[in-house]
C-alpha positions in Angstrom: -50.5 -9.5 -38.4 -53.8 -8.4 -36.7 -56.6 -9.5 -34.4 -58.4 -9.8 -37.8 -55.9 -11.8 -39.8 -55.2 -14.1 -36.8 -59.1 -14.6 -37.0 -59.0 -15.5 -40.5 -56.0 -18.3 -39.9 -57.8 -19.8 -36.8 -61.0 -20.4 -39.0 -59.3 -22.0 -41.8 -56.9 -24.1 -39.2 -60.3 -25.6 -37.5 -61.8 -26.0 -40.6 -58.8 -27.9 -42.1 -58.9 -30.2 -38.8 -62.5 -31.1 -39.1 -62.2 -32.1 -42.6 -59.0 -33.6 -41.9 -60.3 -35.8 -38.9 -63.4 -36.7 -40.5 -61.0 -38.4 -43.7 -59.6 -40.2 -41.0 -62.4 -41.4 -39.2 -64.0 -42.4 -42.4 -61.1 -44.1 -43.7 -61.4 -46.2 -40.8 -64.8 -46.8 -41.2 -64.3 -48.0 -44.4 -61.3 -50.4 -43.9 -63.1 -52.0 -40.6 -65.9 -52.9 -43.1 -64.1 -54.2 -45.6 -62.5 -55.9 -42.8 -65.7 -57.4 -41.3 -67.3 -57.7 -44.5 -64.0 -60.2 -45.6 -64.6 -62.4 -42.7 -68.1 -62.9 -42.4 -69.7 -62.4 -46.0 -72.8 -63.2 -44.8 -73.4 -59.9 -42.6 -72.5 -57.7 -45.4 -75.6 -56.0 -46.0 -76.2 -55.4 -42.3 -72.3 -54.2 -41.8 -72.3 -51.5 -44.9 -75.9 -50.1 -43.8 -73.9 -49.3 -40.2 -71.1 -48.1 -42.2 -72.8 -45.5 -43.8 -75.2 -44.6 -40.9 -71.5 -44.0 -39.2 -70.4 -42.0 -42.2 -73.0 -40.1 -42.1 -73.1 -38.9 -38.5 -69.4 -38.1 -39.0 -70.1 -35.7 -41.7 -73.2 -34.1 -39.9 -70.6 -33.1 -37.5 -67.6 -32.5 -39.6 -70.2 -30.0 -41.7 -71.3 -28.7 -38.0 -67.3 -27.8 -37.4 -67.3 -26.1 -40.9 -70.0 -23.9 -40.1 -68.7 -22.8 -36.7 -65.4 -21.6 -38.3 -67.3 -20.1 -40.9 -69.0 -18.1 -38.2 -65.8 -16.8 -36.5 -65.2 -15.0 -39.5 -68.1 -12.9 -39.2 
């Protein structure tokens, strides 16, 4: 196998990691706000509008890792 090949497997390896690691960390997200959500019902509006602000900064980066293995391709 190449330098080239080996350049093609690293990309895809990071870029399975990110996306792995952000299902992870959103999974987690999720389950804590159910969680929070279950014991005080009252703060549930507040608790899911910081659950997706969370989401969302974990895809920003997730979609940030994506790019820069798309880039070590080129």
């Amino acid at each position: 196998m190449g330098l080239e090949a080996l350049k093609y497997v690293a990309a895809g390896l990071g870029a399975g990691l990110a996306v792995i690691g952000a299902g992870i960390g959103i999974g987690i997200i999720g389950s804590s706000a159910s969680e929070a959500t279950a014991r005080q019902p009252e703060v549930a509006g507040t608790v899911r509008t910081t659950m997706i602000i969370a989401a969302a900064l974990i895809e920003g980066a997730t979609f940030f890792a994506l790019v820069i293995c798309l880039m070590m391709t080129l």
